[in-house]
N, C-alpha and C positions, 0 to 999 in steps of 0.2 A: 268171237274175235279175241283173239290174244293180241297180249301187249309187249310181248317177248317176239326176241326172232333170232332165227341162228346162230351165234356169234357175239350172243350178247351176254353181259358179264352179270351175273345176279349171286346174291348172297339170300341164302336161306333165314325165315324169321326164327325157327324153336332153335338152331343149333348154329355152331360158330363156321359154317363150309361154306364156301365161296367156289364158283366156279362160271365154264362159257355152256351157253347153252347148245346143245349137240342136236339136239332132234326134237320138234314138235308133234303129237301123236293127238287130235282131239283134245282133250281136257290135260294128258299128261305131257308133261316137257323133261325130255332127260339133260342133266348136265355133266360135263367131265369136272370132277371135281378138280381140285390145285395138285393132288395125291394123284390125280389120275383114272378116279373109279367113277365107272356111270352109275350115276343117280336119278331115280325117278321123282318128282312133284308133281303138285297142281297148281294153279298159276297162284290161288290166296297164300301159300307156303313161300314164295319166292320175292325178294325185291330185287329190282332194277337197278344195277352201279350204273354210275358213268363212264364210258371207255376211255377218256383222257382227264386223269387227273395227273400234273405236273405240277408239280411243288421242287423249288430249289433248295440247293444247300443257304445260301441267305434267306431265304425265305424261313426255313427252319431253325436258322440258328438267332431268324429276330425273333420269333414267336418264341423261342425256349429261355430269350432275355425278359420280353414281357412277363412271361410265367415266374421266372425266378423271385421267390421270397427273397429279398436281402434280411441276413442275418443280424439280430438287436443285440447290441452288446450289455451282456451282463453286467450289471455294476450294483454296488453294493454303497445304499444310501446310511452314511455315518451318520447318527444324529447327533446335534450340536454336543449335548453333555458327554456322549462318548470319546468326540470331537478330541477334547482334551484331556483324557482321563488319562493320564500314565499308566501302564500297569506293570505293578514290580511282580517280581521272579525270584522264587525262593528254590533250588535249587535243594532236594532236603536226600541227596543220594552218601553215603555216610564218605565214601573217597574226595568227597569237596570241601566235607564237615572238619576232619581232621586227616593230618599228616600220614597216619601207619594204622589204620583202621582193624589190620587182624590180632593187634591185642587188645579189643573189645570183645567183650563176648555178648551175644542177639540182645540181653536186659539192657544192658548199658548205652548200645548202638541205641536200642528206639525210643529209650531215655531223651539219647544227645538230641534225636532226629525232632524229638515233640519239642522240647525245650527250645530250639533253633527255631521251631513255628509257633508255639506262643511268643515271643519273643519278638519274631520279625511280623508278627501279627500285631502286638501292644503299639509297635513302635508304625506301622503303617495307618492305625489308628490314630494315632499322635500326629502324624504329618498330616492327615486327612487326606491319603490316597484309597483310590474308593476298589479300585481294582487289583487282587495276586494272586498270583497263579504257583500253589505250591506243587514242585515235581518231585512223588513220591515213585516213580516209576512201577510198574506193576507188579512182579513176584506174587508173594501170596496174598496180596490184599492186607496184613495186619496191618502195616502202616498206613494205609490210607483209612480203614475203618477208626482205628485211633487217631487223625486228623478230624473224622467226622463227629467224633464223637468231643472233641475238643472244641471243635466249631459251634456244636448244640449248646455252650456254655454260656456263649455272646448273644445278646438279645437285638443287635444291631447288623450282623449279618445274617449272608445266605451265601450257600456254597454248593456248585452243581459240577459236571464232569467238564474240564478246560476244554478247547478247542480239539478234535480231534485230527484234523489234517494237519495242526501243530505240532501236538505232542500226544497224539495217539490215546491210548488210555489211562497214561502211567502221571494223570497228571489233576487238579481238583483246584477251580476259579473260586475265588472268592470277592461276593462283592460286598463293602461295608456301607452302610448308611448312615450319611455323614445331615449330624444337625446343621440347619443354615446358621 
């Protein structure tokens, strides 16, 4: 005895075909596939759909709200001490440093540039701001490797690459630690 009949609509268990069943022969049932091709099974190889399934447009579009993840908005927890840290900006590009920059020549420029950051380095110490951000911008790296090399001086800082969706690469944070 089968449990299939004419007309009825079964999807196959090993593979993804779907189709109505065409003809019953003994043991095998052929189906017209969705494509169109007759196929041969046995009845353990086939399951049985339902022939009315109706589902609405609201139907579908509550179940697709149900499923909807709502989205967590990103935020970014300041912690108190950062809270109110000022942070100063040293600006160390030589057209801000002085007036007519090309009667320096490179000695003198990275002269001006380190002197301008010790300098606004002693005196950020002095105020007791803990946070600056000096912009060396990038080129060849001498100016900033000679920043770092000026920073390894101080026993009370640490200095690591500024913000980068800020100011890209061309730029080196420095934080001081301040005695209570």
């Amino acid at each position: 005895m089968s449990q299939f009949q004419i007309g009825d609509i079964v999807e196959t268990i090993d593979d993804v075909i779907k189709g109505r069943v065409n003809a019953i022969n003994g043991k095998d049932i052929t189906i017209i596939s969705d494509d169109g091709f007759p196929l041969v099974y046995e009845p353990h190889e086939l399951v049985l759909m339902a022939n009315d399934i109706r589902v609405s447009n609201f139907d579908i579009a509550r179940i697709k709200k149900e499923k909807e993840i709502p989205k967590r908005k990103i935020s970014t927890i300041v912690k108190p001490k950062e809270r109110n840290a000022p942070k100063m900006e040293v600006d160390l590009h030589i057209n801000q440093l002085v007036k007519n920059p090309k009667q320096l020549d490179n000695y003198a420029i990275l002269n001006l540039q380190l002197e301008t950051a010790k300098r606004q380095l002693d005196f950020a110490i002095a105020k007791r701001i803990q946070k600056i951000v000096f912009i060396h911008g990038v080129g060849e790296g001498i100016l900033k490797e000679e920043l770092r090399y000026l920073f390894n001086k101080y026993e009370n800082i640490k200095y690591y690459d500024a913000e980068y969706q800020k100011y890209g690469l061309g730029a080196t944070e420095v934080y001081v630690y301040q005695n209570p």
